[in-house]
MIMIDREN-88180 format. One line per 4 residues: number of its first residue (from 1); their letters; for each residue y, x, z of C-alpha. Coordinates in Angstrom, 3 decimals. Layout:
% residues N
NUM) A) Y X Z; ...
***
This chain:
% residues 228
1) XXXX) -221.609 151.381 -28.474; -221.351 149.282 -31.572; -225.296 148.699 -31.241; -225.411 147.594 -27.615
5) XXXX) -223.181 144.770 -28.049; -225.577 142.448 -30.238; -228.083 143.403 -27.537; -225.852 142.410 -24.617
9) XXXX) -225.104 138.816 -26.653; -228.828 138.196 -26.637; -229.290 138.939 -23.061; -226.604 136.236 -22.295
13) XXXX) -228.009 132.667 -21.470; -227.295 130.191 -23.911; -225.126 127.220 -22.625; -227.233 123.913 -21.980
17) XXXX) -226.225 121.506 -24.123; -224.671 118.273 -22.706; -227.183 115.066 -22.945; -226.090 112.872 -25.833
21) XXXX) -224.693 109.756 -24.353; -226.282 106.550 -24.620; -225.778 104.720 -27.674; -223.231 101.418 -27.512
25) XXXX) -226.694 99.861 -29.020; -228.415 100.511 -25.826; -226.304 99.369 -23.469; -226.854 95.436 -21.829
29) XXXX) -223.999 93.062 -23.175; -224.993 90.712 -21.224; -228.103 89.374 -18.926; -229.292 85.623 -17.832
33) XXXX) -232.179 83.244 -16.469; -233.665 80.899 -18.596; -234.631 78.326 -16.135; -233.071 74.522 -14.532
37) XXXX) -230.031 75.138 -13.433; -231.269 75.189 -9.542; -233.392 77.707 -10.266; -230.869 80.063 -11.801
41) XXXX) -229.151 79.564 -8.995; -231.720 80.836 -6.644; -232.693 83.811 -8.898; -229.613 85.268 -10.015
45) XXXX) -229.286 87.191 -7.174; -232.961 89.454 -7.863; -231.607 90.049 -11.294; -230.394 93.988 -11.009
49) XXXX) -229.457 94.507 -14.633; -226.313 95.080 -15.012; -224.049 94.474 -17.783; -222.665 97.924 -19.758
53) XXXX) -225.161 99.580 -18.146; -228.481 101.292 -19.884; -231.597 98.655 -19.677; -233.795 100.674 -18.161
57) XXXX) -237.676 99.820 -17.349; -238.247 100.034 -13.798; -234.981 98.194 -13.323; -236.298 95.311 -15.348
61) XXXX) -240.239 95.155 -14.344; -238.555 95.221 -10.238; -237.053 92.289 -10.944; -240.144 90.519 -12.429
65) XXXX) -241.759 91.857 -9.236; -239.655 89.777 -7.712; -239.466 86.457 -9.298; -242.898 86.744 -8.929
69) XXXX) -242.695 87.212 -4.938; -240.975 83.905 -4.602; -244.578 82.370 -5.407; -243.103 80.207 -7.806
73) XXXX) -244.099 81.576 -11.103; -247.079 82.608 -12.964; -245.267 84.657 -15.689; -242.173 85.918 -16.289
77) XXXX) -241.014 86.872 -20.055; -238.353 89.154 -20.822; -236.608 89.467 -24.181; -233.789 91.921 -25.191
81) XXXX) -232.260 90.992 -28.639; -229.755 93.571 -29.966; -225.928 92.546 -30.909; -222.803 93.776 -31.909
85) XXXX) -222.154 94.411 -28.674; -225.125 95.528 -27.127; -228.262 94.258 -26.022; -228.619 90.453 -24.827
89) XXXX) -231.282 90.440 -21.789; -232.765 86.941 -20.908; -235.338 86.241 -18.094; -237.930 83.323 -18.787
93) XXXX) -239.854 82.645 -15.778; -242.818 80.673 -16.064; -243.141 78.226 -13.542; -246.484 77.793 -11.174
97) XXXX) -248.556 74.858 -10.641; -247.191 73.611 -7.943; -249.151 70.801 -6.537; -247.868 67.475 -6.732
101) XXXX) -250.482 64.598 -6.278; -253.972 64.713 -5.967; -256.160 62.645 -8.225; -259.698 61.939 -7.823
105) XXXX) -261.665 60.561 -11.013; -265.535 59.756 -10.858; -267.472 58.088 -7.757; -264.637 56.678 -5.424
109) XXXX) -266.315 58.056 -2.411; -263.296 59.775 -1.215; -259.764 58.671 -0.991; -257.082 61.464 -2.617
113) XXXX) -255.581 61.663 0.873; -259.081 62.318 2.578; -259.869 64.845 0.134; -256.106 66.263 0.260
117) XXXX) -257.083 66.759 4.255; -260.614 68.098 3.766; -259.579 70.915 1.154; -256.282 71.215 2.993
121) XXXX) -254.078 71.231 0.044; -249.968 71.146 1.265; -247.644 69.875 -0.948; -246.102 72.722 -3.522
125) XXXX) -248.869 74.588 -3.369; -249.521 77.025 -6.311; -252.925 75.567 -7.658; -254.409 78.831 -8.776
129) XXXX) -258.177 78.885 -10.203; -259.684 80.604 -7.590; -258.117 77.687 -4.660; -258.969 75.084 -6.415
133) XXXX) -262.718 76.115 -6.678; -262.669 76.436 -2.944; -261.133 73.512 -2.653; -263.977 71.731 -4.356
137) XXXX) -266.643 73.264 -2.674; -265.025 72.366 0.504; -265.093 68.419 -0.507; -268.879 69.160 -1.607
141) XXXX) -270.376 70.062 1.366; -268.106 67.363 2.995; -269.724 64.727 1.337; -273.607 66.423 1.766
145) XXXX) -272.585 65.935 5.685; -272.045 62.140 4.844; -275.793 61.953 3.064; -274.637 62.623 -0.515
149) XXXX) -277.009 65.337 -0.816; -276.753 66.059 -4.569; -273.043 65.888 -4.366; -270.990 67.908 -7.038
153) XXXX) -267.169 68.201 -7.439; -264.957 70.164 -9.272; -261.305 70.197 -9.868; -258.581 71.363 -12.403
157) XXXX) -254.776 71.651 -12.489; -253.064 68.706 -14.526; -249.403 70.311 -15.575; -246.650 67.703 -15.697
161) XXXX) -242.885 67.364 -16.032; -243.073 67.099 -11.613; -245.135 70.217 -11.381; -249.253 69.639 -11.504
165) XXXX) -251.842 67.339 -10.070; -254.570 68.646 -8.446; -257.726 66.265 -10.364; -260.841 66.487 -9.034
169) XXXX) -264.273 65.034 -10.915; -266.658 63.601 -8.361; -270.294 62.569 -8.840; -271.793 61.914 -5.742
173) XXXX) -275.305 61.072 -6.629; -277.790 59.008 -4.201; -276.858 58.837 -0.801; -279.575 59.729 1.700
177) XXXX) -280.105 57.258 4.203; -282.173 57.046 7.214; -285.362 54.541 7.380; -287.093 55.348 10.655
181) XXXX) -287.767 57.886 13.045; -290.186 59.003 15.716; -291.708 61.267 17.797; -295.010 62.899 17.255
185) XXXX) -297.318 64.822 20.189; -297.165 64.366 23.577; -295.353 67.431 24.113; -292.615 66.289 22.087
189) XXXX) -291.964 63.156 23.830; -292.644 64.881 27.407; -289.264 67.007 26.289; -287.963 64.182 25.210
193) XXXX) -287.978 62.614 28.708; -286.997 65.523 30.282; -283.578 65.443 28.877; -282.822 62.109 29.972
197) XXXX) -280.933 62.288 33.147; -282.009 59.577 36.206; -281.394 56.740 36.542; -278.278 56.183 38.818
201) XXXX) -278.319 54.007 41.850; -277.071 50.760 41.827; -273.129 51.174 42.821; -273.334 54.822 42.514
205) XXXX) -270.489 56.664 41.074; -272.918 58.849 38.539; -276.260 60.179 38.729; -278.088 61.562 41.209
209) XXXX) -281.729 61.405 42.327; -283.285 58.668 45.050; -282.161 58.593 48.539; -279.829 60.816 47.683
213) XXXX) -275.897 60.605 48.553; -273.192 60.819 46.274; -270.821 63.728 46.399; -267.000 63.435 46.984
217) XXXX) -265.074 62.675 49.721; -265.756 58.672 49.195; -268.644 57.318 51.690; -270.043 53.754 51.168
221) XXXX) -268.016 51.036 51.289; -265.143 53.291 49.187; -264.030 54.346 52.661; -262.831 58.020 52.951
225) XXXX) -265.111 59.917 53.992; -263.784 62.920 56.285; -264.764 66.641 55.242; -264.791 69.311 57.533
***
């Protein structure tokens, strides 16, 4: 008997041991936005880190996710400094270029408002890269319709206190201009006179061929004319 019992012992499952607790180190002592005052305001309430809780990582890149959401902000960067009490969590978002004003340097062939209309820029829009290079090849064939042929524009974010100026660099070149024009070959001019319409009659109301009568229920004379 005495040799089954050290047998039976190792048969029995060991107990799991409990998981440590989190140290005090670990835990968030407190949590805030670095930003203007309205700002914080407005963001507070994505911030899901709680204070005496564990900072944990998906908790903290959701909330990035969704400062960045707002459309607001290019970056956001997130510090945790450990203290006597824990760890201090601070959100720095970095704010977008939002558009302000738009600037146009170079040839003066375009007013900022024009161009403003013709890339459609709104007001507080982020100015990334990629829209601003549309925005300049929008203005650029814009101004090839209006004969500046060798047009070429481009355009850059200006960062300011206000937010950022969209500034676009225009050099129009040369602009094409019409001397003369005509029409070679008789066939060309026979189409030509094909399209015109004829001549109306004097008084008519539009054209119509000779000897003809206008249509409508007016006769001559502007009297009504009665239709069956």
């Amino acid at each position: 008997m005495s040799a089954l019992v050290p047998a039976l012992l190792l048969s029995l499952p060991l107990p799991t041991p409990a998981a440590p607790a989190a140290p005090m180190t670990d835990l968030v002592a407190s949590v805030r936005v670095a930003a203007p005052e309205a700002d914080v305001e407005r963001l507070s309430r994505y911030v899901e880190v709680k204070v005496g809780e564990p900072l944990r990582p998906d908790v903290v890149r959701h909330v990035v996710e969704l400062f960045y959401a707002t459309g607001g902000y290019e970056d956001v960067i997130v510090e945790a400094e450990r203290g006597p009490a824990g760890l201090d969590v601070v959100f720095r978002p970095i704010p977008a270029p939002l558009l302000a004003a738009v600037v146009v340097e170079g040839d003066r062939v375009v007013s900022p408002g024009e161009l403003a209309r013709v890339a459609r820029l709104r007001p507080l829009e982020p100015l990334w890269p990629a829209r601003l290079e549309h925005a300049a090849r929008d203005v650029a064939i814009a101004l090839g319709t209006r004969g500046y042929l060798e047009a070429r524009v481009s355009a850059a974010a200006r960062r300011h206190a206000g937010g950022a100026d969209a500034v676009f660099a225009v050099r129009s070149g040369p602009r094409a201009r019409v001397g003369t024009a005509r029409v070679e070959g008789a066939g060309g001019l026979e189409a030509g006179r094909r399209g015109v319409p004829p001549r109306a009659r004097p008084g008519g109301g539009g054209s119509h061929a000779p000897g003809s009568r206008p249509a409508g229920p007016l006769a001559r004379g502007g009297r009504p004319r009665r239709v069956l």
